[in-house]
N, C-alpha and C positions, 0 to 999 in steps of 0.2 A: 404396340407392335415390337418396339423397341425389349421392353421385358422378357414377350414372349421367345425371340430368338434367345434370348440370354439364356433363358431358363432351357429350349429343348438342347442348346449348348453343354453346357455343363450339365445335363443328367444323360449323354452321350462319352463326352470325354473323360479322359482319367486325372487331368489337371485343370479339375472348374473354376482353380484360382485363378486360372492365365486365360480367362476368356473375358474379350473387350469385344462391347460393340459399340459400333460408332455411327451415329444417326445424320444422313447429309440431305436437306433438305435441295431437290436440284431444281422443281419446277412447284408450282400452287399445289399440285396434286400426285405431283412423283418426288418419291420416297428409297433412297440409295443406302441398305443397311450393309457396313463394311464388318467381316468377322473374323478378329485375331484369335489363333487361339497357339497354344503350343506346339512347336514342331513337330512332336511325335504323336499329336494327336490332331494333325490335319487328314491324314487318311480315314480317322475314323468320323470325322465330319461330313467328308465327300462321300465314304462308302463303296463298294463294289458296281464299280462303271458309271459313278456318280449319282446312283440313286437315293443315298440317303440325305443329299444336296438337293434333287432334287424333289425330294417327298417334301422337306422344308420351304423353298422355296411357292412349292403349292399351297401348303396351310398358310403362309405368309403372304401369299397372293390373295387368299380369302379371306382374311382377317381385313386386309388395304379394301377389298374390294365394297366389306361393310361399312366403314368409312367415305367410302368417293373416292380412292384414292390407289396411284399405283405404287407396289414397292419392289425394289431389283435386292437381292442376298447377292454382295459380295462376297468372297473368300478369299482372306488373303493366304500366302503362301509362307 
């Protein structure tokens, strides 16, 4: 899961060097992915009205969910 955010990450922004994700295991089955990415390309992470955050965090919900597992997409700022 971890991979995947990376990857839909950097084939979005204009600085794929500067993207980190950071994998935080909180519970057996919940799964907390934290996403740095460059200043100037936090907006294009998030998207208009937050949609492109959230179409992410969907595929990312279904990938956990063939697993057993929940996972939450941070963004940091």
């Amino acid at each position: 899961m971890k991979e995947f955010v990376e990857y839909i990450a950097k084939s979005i922004v204009d600085n794929p060097e500067n993207v980190i994700v950071e994998e935080k295991n909180i519970e057996d089955k919940k799964v907390v992915f934290a996403l740095k990415v460059a200043a100037g390309d936090v907006g294009k992470v998030i998207g208009k009205q937050g949609k492109t955050a959230q179409a992410i965090r969907t595929l990312l919900q279904a990938i956990a969910a063939k697993e057993g597992k929940r996972a939450i997409l941070e963004i940091a700022d």
